[in-house]
mmCIF file of the N, C-alpha and C atoms, coordinates in Angstrom:
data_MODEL
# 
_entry.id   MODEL 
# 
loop_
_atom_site.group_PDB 
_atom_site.id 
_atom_site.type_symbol 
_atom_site.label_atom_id 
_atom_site.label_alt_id 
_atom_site.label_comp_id 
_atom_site.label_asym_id 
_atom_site.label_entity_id 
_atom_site.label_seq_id 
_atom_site.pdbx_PDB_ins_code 
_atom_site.Cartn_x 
_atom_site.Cartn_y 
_atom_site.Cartn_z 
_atom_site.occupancy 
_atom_site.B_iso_or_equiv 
_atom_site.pdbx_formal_charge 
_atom_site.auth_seq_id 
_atom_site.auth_comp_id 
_atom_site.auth_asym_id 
_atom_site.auth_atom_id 
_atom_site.pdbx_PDB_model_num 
ATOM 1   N N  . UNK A 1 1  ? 6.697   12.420  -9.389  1.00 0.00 ? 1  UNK A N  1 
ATOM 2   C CA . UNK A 1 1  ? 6.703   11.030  -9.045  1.00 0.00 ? 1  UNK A CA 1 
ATOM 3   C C  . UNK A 1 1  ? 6.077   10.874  -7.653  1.00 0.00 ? 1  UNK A C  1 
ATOM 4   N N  . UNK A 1 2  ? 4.722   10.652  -7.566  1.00 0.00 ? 2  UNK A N  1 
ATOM 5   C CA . UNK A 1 2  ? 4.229   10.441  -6.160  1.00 0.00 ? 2  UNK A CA 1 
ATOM 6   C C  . UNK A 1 2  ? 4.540   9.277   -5.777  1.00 0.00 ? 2  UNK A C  1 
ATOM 7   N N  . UNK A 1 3  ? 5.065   9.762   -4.314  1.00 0.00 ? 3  UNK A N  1 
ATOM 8   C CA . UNK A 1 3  ? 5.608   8.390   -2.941  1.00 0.00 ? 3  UNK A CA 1 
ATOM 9   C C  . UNK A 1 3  ? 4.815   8.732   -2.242  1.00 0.00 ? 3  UNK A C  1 
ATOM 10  N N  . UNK A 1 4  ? 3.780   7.854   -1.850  1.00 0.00 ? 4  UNK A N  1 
ATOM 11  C CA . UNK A 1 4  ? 3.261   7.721   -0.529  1.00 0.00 ? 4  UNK A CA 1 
ATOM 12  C C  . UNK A 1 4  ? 3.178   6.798   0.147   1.00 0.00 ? 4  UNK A C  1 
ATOM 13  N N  . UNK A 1 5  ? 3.406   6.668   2.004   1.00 0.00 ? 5  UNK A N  1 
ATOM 14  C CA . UNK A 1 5  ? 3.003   5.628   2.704   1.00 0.00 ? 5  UNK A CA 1 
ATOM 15  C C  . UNK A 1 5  ? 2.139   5.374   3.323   1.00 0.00 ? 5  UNK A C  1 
ATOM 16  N N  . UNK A 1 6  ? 1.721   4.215   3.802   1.00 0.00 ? 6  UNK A N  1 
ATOM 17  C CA . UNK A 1 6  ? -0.268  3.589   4.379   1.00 0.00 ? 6  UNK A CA 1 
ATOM 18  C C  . UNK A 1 6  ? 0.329   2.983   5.369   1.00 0.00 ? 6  UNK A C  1 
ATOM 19  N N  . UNK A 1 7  ? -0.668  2.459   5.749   1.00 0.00 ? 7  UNK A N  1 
ATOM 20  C CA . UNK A 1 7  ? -0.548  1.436   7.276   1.00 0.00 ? 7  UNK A CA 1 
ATOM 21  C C  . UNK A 1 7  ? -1.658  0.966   6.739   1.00 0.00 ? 7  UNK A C  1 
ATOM 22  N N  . UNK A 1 8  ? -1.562  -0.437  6.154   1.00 0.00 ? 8  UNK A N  1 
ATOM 23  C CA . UNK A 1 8  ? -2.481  -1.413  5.631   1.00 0.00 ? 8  UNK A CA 1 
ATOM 24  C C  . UNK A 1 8  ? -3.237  -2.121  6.935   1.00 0.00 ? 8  UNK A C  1 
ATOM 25  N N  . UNK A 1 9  ? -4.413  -2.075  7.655   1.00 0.00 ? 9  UNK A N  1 
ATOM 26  C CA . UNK A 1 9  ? -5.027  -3.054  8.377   1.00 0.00 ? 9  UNK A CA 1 
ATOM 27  C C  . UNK A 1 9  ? -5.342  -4.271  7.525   1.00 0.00 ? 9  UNK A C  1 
ATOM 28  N N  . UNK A 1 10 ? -5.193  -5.399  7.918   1.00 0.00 ? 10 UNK A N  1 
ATOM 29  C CA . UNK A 1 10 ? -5.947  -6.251  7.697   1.00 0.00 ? 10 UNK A CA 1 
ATOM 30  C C  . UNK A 1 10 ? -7.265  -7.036  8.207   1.00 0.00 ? 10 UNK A C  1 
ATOM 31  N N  . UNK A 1 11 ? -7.983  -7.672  7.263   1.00 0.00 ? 11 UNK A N  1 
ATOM 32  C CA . UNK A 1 11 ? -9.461  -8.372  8.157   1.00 0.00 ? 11 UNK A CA 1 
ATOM 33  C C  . UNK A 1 11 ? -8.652  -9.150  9.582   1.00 0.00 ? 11 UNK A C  1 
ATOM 34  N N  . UNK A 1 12 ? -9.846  -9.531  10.080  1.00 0.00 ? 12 UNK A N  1 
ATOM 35  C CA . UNK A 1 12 ? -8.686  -10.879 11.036  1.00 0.00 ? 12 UNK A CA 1 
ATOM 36  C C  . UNK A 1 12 ? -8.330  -11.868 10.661  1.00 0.00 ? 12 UNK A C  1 
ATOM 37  N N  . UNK A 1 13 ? -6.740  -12.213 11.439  1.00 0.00 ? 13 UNK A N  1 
ATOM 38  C CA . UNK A 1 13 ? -6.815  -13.286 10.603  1.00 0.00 ? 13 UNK A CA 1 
ATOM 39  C C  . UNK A 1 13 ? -6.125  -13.066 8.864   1.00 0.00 ? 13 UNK A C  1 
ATOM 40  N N  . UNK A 1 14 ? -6.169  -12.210 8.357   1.00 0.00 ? 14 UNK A N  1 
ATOM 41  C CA . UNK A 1 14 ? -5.454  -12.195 6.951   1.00 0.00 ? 14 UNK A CA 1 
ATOM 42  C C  . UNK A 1 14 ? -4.445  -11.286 6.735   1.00 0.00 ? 14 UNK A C  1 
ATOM 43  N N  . UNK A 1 15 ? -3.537  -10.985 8.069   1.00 0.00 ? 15 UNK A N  1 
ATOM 44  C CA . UNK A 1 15 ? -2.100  -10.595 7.396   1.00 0.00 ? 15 UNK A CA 1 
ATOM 45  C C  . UNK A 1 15 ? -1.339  -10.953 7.208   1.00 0.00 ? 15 UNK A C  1 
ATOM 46  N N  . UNK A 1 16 ? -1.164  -12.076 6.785   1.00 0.00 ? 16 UNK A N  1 
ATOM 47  C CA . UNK A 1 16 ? -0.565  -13.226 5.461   1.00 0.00 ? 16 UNK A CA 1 
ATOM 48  C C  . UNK A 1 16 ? -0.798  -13.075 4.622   1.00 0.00 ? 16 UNK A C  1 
ATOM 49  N N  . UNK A 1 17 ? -2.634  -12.723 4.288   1.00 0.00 ? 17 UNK A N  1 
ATOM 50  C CA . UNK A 1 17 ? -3.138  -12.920 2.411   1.00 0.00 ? 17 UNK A CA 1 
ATOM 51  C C  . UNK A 1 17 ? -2.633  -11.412 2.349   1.00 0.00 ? 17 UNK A C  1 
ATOM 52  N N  . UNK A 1 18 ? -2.712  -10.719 3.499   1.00 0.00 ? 18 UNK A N  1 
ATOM 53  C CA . UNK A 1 18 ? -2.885  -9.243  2.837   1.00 0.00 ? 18 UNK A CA 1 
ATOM 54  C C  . UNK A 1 18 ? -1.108  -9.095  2.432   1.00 0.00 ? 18 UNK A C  1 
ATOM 55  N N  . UNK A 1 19 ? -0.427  -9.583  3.281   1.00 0.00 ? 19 UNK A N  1 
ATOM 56  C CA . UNK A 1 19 ? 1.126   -9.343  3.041   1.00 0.00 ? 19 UNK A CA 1 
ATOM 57  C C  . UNK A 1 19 ? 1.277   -9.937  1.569   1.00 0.00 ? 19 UNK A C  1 
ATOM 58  N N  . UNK A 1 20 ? 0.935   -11.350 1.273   1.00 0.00 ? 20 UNK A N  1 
ATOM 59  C CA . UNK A 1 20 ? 1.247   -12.048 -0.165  1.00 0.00 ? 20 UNK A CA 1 
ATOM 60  C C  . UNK A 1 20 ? 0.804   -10.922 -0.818  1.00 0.00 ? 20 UNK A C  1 
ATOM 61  N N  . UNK A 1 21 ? -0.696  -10.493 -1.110  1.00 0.00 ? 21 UNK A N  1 
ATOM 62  C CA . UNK A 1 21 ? -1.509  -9.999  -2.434  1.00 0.00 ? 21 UNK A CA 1 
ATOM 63  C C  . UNK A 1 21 ? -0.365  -8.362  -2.270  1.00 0.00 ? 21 UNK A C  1 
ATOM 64  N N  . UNK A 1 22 ? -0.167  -8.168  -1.295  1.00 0.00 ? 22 UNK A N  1 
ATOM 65  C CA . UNK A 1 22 ? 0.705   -6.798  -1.653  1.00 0.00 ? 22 UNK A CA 1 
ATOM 66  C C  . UNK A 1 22 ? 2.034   -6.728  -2.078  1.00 0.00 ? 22 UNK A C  1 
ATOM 67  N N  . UNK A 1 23 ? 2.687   -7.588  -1.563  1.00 0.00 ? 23 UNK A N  1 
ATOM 68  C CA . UNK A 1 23 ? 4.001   -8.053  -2.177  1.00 0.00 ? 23 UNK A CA 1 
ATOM 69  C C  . UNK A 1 23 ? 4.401   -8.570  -3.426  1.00 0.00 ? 23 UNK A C  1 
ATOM 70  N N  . UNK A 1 24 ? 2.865   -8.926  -4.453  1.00 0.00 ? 24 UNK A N  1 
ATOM 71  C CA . UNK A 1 24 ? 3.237   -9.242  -5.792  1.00 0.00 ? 24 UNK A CA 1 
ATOM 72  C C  . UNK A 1 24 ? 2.446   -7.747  -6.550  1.00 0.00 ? 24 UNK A C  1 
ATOM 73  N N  . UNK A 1 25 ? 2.112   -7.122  -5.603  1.00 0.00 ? 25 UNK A N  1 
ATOM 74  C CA . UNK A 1 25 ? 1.852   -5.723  -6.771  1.00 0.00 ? 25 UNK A CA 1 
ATOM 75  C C  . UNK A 1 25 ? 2.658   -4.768  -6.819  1.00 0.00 ? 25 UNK A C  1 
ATOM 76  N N  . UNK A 1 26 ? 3.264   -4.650  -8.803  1.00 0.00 ? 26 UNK A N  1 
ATOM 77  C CA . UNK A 1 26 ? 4.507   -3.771  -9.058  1.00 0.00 ? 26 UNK A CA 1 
ATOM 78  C C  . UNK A 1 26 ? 4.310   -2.373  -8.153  1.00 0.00 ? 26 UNK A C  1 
ATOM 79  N N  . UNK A 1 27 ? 5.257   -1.764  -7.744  1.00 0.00 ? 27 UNK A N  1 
ATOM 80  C CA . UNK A 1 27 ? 5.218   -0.403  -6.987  1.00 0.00 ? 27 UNK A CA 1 
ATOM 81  C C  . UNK A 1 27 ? 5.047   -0.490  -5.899  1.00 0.00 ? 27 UNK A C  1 
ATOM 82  N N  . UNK A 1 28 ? 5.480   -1.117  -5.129  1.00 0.00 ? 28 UNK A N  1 
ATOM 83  C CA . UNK A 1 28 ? 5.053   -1.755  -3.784  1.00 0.00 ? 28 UNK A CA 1 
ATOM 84  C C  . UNK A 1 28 ? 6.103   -1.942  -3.030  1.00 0.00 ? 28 UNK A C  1 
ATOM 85  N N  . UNK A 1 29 ? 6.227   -1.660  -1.849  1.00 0.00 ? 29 UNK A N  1 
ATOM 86  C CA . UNK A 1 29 ? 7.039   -1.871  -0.661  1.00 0.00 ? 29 UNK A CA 1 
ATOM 87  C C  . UNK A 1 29 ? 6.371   -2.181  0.460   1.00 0.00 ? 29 UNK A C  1 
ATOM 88  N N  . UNK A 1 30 ? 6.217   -3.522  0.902   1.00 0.00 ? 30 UNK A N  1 
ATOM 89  C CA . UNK A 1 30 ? 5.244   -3.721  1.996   1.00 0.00 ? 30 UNK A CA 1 
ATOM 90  C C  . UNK A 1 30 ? 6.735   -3.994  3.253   1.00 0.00 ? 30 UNK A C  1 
ATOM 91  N N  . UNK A 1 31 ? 6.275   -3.613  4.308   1.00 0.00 ? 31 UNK A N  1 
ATOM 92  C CA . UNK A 1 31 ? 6.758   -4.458  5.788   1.00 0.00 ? 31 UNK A CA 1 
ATOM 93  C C  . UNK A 1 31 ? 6.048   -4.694  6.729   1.00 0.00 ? 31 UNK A C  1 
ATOM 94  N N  . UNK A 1 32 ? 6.167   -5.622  7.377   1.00 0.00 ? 32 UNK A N  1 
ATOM 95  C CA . UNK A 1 32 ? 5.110   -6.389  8.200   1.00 0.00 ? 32 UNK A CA 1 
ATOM 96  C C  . UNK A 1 32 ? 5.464   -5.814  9.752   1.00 0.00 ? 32 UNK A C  1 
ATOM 97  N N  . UNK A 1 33 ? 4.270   -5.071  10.435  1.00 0.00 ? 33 UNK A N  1 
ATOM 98  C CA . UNK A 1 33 ? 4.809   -5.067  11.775  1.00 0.00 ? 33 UNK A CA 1 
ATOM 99  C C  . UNK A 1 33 ? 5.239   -5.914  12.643  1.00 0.00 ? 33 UNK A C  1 
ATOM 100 N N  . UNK A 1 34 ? 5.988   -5.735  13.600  1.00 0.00 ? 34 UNK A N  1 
ATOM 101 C CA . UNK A 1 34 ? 6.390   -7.350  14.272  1.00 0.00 ? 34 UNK A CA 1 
ATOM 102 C C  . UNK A 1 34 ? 5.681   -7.381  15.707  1.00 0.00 ? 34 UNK A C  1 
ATOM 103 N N  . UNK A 1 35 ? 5.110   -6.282  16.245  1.00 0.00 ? 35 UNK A N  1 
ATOM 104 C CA . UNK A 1 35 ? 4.047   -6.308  17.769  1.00 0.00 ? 35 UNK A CA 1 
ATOM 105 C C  . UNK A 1 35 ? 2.650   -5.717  16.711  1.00 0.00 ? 35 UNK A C  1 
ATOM 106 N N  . UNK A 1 36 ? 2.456   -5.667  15.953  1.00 0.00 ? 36 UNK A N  1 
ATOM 107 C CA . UNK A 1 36 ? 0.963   -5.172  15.715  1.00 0.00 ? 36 UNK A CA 1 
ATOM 108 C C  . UNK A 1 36 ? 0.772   -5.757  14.638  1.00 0.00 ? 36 UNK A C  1 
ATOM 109 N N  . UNK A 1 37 ? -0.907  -6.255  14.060  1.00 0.00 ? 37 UNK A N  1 
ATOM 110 C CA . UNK A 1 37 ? -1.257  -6.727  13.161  1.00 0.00 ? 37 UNK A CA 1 
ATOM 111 C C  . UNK A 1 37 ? -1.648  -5.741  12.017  1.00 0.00 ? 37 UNK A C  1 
ATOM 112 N N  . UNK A 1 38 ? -0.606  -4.945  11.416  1.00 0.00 ? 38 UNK A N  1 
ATOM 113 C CA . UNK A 1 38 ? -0.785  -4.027  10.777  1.00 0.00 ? 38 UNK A CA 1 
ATOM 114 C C  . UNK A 1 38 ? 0.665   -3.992  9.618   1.00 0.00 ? 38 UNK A C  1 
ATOM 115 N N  . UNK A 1 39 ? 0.010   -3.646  8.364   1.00 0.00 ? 39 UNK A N  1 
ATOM 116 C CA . UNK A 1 39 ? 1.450   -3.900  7.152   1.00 0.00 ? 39 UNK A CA 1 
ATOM 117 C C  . UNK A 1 39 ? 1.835   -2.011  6.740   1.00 0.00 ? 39 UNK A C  1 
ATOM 118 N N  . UNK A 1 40 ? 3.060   -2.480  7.027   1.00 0.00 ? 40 UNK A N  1 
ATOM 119 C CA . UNK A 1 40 ? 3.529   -0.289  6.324   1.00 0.00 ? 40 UNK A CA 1 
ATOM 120 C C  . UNK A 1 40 ? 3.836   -0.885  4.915   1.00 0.00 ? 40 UNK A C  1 
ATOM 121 N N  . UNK A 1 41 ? 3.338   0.368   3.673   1.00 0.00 ? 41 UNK A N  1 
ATOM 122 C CA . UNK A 1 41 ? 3.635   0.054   2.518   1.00 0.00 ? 41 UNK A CA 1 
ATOM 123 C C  . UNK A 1 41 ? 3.456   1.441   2.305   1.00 0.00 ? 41 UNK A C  1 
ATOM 124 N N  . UNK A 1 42 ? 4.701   0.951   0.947   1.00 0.00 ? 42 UNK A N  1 
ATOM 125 C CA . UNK A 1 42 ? 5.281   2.754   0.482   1.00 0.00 ? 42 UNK A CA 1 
ATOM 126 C C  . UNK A 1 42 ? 4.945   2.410   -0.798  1.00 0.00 ? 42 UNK A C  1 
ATOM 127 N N  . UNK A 1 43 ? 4.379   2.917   -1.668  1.00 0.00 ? 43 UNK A N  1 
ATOM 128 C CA . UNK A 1 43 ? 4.276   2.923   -2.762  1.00 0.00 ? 43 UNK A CA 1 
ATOM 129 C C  . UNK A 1 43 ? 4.779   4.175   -3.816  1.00 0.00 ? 43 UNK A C  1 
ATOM 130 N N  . UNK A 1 44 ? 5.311   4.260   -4.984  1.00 0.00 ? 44 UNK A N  1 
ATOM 131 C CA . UNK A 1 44 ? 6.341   4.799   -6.261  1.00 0.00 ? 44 UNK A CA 1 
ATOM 132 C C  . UNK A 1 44 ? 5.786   4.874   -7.148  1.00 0.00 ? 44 UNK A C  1 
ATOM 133 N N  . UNK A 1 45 ? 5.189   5.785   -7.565  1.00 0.00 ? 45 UNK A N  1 
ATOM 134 C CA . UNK A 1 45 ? 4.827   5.822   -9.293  1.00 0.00 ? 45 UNK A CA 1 
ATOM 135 C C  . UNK A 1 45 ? 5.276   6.608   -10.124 1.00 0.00 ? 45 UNK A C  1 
ATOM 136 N N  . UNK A 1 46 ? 5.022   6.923   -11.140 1.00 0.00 ? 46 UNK A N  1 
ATOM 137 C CA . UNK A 1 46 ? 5.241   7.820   -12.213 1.00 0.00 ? 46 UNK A CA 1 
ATOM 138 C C  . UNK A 1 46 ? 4.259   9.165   -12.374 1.00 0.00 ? 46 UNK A C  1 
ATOM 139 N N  . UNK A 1 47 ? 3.008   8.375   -12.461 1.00 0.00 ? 47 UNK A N  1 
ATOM 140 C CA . UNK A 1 47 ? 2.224   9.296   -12.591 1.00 0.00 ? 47 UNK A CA 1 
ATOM 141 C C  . UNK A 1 47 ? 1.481   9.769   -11.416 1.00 0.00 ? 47 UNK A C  1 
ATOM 142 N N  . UNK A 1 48 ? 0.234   10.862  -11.677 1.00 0.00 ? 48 UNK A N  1 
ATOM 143 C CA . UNK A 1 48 ? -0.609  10.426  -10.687 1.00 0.00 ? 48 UNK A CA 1 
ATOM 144 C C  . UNK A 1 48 ? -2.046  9.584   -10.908 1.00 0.00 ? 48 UNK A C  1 
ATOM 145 N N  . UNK A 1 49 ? -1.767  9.813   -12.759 1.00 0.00 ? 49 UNK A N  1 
ATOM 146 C CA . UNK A 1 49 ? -2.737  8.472   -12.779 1.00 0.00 ? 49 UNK A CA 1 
ATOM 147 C C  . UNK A 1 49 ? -2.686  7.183   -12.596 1.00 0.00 ? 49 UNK A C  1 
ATOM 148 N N  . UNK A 1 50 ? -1.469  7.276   -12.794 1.00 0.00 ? 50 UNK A N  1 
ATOM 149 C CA . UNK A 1 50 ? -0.968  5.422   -12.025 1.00 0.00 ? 50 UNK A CA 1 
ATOM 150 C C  . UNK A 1 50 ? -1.061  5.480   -10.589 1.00 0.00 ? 50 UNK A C  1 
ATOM 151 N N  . UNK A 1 51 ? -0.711  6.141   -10.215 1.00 0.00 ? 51 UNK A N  1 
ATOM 152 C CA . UNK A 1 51 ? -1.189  6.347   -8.930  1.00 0.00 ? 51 UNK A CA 1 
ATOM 153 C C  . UNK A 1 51 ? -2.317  5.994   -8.250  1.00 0.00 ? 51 UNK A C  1 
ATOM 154 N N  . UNK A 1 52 ? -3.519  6.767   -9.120  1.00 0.00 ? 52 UNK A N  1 
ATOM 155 C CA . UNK A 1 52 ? -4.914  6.477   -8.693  1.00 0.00 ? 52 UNK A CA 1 
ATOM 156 C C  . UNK A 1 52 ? -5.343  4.823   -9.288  1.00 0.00 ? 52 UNK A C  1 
ATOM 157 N N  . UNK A 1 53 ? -4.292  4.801   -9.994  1.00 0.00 ? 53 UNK A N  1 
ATOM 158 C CA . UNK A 1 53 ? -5.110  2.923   -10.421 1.00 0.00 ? 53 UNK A CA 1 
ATOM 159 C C  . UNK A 1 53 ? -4.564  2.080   -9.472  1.00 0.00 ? 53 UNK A C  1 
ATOM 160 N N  . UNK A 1 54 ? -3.171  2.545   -8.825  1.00 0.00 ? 54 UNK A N  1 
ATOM 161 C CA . UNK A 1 54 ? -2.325  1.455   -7.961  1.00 0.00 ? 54 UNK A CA 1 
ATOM 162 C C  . UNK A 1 54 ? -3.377  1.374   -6.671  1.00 0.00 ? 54 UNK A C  1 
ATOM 163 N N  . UNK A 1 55 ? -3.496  2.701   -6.172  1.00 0.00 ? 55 UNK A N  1 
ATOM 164 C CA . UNK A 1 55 ? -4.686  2.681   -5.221  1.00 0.00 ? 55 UNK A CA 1 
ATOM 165 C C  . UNK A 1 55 ? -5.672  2.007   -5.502  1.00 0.00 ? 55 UNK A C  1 
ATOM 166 N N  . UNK A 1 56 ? -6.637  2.027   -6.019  1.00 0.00 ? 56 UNK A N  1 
ATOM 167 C CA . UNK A 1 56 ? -7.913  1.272   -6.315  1.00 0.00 ? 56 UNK A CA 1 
ATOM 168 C C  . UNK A 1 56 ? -7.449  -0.351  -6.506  1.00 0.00 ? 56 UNK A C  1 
ATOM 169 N N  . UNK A 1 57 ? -6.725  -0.569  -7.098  1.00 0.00 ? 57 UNK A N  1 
ATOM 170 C CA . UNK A 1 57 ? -5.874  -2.157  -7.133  1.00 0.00 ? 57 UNK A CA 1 
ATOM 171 C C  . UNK A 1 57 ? -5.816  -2.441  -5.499  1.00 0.00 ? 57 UNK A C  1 
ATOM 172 N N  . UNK A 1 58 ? -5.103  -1.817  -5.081  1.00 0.00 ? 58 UNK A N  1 
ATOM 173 C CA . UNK A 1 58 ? -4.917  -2.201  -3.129  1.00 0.00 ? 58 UNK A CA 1 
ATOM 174 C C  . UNK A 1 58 ? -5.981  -2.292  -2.634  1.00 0.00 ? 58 UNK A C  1 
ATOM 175 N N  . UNK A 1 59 ? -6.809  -0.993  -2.983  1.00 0.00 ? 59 UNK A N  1 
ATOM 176 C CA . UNK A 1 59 ? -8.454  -0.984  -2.236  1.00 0.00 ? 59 UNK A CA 1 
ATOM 177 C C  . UNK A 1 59 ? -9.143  -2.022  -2.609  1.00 0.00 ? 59 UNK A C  1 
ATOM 178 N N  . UNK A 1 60 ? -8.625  -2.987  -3.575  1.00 0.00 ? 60 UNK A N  1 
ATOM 179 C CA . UNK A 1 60 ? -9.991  -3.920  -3.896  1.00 0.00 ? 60 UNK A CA 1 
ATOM 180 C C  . UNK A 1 60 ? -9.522  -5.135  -2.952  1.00 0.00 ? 60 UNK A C  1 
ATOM 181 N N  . UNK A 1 61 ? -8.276  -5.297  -2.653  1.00 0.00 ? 61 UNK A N  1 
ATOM 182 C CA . UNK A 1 61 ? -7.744  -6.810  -2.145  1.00 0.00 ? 61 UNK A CA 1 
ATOM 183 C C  . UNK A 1 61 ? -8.910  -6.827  -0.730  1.00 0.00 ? 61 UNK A C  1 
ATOM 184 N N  . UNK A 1 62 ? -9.248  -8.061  -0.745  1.00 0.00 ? 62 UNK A N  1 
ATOM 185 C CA . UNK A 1 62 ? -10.447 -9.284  -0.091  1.00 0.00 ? 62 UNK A CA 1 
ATOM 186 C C  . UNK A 1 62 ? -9.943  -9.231  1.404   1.00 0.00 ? 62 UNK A C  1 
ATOM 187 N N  . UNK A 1 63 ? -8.585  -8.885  1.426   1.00 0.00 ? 63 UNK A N  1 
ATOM 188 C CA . UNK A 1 63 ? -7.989  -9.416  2.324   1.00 0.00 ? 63 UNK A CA 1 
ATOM 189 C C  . UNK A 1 63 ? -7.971  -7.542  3.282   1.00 0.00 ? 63 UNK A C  1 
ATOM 190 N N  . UNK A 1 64 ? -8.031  -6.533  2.755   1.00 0.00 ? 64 UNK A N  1 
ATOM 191 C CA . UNK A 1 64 ? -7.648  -5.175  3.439   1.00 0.00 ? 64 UNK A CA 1 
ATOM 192 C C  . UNK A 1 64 ? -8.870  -4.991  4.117   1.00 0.00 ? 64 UNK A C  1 
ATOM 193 N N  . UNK A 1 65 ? -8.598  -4.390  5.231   1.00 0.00 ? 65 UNK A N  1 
ATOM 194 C CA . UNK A 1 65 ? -9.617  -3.564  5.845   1.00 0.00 ? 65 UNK A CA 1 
ATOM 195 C C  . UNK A 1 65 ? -9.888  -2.440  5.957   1.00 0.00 ? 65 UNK A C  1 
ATOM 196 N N  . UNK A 1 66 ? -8.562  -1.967  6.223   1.00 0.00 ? 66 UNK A N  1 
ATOM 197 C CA . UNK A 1 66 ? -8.591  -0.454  6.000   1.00 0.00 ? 66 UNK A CA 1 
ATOM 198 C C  . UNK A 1 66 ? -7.626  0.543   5.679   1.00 0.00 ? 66 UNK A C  1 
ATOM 199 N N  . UNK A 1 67 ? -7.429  1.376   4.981   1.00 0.00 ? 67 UNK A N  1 
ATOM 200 C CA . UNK A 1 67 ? -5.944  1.814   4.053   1.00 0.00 ? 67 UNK A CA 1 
ATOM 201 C C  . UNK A 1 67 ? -5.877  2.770   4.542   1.00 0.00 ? 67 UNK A C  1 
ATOM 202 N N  . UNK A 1 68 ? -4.789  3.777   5.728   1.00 0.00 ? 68 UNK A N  1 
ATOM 203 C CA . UNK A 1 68 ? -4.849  4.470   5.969   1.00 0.00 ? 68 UNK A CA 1 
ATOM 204 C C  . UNK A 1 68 ? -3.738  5.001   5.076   1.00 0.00 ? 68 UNK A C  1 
ATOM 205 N N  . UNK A 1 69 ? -3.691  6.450   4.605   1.00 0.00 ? 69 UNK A N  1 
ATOM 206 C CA . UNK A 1 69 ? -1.860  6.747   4.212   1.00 0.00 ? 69 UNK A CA 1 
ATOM 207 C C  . UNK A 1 69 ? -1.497  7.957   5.466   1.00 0.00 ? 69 UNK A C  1 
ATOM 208 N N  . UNK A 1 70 ? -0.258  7.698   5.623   1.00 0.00 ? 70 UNK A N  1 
ATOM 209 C CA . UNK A 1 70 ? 0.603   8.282   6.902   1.00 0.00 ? 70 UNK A CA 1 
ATOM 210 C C  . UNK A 1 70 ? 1.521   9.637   6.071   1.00 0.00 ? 70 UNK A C  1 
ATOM 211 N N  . UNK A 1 71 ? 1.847   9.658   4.912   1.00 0.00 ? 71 UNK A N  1 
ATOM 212 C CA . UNK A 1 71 ? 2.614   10.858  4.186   1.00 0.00 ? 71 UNK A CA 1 
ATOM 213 C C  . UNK A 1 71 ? 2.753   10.543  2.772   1.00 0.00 ? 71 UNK A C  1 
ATOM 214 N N  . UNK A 1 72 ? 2.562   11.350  2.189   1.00 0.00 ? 72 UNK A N  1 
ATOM 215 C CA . UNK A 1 72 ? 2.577   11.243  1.029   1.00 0.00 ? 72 UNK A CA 1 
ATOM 216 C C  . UNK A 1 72 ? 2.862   12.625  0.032   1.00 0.00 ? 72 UNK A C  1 
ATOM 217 N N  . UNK A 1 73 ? 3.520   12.672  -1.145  1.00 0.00 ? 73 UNK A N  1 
ATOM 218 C CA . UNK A 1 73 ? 4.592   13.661  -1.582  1.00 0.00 ? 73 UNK A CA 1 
ATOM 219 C C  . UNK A 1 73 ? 4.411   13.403  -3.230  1.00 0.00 ? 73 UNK A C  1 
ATOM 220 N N  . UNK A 1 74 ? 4.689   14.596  -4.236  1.00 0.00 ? 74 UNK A N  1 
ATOM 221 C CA . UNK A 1 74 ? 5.137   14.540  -5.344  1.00 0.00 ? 74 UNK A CA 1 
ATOM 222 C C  . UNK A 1 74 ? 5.991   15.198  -5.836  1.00 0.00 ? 74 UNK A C  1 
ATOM 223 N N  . UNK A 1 75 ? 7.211   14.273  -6.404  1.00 0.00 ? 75 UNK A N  1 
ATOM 224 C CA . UNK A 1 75 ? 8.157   15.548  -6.917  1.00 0.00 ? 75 UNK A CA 1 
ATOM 225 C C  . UNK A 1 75 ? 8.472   15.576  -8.401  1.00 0.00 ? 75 UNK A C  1 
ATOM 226 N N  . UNK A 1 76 ? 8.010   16.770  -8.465  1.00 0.00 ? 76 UNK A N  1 
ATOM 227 C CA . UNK A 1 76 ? 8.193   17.586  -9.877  1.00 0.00 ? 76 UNK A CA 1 
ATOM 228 C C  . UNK A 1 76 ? 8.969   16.902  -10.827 1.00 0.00 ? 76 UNK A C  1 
ATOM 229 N N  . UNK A 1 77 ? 8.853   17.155  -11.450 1.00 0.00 ? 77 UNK A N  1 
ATOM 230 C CA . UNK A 1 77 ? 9.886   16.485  -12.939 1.00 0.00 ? 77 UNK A CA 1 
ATOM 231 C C  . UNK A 1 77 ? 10.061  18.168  -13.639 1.00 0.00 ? 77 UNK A C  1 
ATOM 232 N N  . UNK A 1 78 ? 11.834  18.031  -13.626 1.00 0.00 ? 78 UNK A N  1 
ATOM 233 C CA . UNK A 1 78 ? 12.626  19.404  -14.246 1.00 0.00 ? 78 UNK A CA 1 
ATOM 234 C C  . UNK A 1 78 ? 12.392  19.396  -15.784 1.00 0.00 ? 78 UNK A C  1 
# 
């Protein structure tokens, strides 16, 4: 089950659109910094091909600038 977390930049000016458009996509944990214009989001999947689609879904929003991830992990299924 890969968890990983980002530090979402936004364009200027759009960390509002970028907070909305991330907060309605399933697997998602966004929080908004409160001194920097920058969103932390943890994202949960199942797979790692869901994985790679949840990514590309984030990478397309109008509103991101730049997706960094800060840690990220998979754990095994027994």
């Amino acid at each position: 089950m890969p968890i990983k977390s980002y530090l979402a930049h936004p364009h200027d000016g759009k960390k509002a659109d970028l907070l909305s458009a991330l907060s309605q996509i399933e697997n998602c944990d966004v929080i908004p910094a409160e001194n920097n214009d920058v969103l932390i989001l943890v994202t949960e999947t199942h797979t790692l091909k869901e994985d790679e689609q949840l990514k590309e879904t984030i990478e397309g929003l109008d509103s991101l600038k730049l997706l960094a991830m800060v840690s990220g992990f998979n754990t095994p299924k027994n």
